[in-house]
C-alpha positions as CSV (number, residue, x, y, z in Angstrom):
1,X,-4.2,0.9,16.0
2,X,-3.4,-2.1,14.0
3,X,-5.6,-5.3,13.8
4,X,-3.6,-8.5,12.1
5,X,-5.5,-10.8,10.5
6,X,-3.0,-13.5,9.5
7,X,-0.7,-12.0,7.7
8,X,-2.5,-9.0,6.6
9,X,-2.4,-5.6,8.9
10,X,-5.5,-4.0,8.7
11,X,-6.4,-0.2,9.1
12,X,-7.7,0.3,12.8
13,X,-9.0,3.8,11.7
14,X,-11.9,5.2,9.3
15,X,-8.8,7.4,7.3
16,X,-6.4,4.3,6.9
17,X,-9.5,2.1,5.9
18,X,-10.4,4.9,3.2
19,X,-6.8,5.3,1.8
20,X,-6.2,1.7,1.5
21,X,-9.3,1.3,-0.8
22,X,-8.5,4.1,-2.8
23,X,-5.5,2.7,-3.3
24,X,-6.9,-1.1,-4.2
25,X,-9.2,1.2,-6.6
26,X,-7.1,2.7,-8.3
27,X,-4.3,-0.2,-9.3
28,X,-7.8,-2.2,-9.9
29,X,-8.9,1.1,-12.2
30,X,-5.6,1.1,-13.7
31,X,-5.3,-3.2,-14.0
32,X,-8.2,-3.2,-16.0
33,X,-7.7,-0.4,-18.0
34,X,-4.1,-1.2,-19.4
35,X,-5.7,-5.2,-20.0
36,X,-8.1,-4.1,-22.1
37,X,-5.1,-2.5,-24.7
38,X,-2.3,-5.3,-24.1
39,X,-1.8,-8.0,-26.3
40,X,0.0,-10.2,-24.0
41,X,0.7,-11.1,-20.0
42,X,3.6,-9.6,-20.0
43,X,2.5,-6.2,-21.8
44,X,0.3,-5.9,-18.7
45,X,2.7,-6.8,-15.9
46,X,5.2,-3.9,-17.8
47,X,2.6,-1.7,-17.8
48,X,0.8,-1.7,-14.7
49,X,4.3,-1.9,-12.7
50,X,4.6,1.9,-12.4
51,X,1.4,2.6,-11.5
52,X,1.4,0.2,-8.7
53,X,4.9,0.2,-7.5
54,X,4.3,4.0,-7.0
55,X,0.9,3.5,-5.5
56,X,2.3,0.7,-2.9
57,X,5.1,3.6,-2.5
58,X,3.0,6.4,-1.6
59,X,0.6,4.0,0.4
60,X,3.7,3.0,2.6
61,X,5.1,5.9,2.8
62,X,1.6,7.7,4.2
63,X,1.2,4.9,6.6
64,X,4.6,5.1,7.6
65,X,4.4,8.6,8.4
66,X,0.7,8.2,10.5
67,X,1.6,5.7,12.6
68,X,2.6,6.0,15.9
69,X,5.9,6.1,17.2
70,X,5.5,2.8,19.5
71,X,4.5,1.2,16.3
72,X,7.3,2.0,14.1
73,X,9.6,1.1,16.8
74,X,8.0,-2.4,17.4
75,X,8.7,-2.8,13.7
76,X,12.5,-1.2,13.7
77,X,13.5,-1.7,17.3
78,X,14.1,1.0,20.2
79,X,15.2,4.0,19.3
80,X,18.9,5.3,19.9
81,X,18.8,8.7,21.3
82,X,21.4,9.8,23.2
């Protein structure tokens, strides 16, 4: 169950809720602990990209994976089974 709230889909369930703020956590964790070392904007943005990109990754891919198959098809269009 998916609740949009403009353009933000929010978790409609107690496990999506809890992996999308361990998630926020961790790239804030992460934000916070490369900023404190860099010297520059830029030394952040190059260092924090990894992290996050393969955060975002994972967090997609896991939400991907739970959803249910009505919902992914809404998103990529009936299925072709033959």
């Amino acid at each position: 169950m998916v609740q949009t709230v403009g353009l933000v889909l929010c978790p409609g369930f107690v496990a999506g809720a809890l992996i999308t703020l361990a998630a926020l956590a961790f790239c804030a964790q992460v934000f916070l602990a490369v900023d404190r070392k860099s010297h520059s904007v830029s030394d952040t943005f190059y260092s924090v990209f990894p992290f996050f990109a393969g955060t975002f990754l994972l967090f997609d891919w896991i939400a991907g994976r739970t959803s249910t198959k009505t919902q992914r098809e809404k998103q990529s269009g009936p299925s072709r089974t033959r």
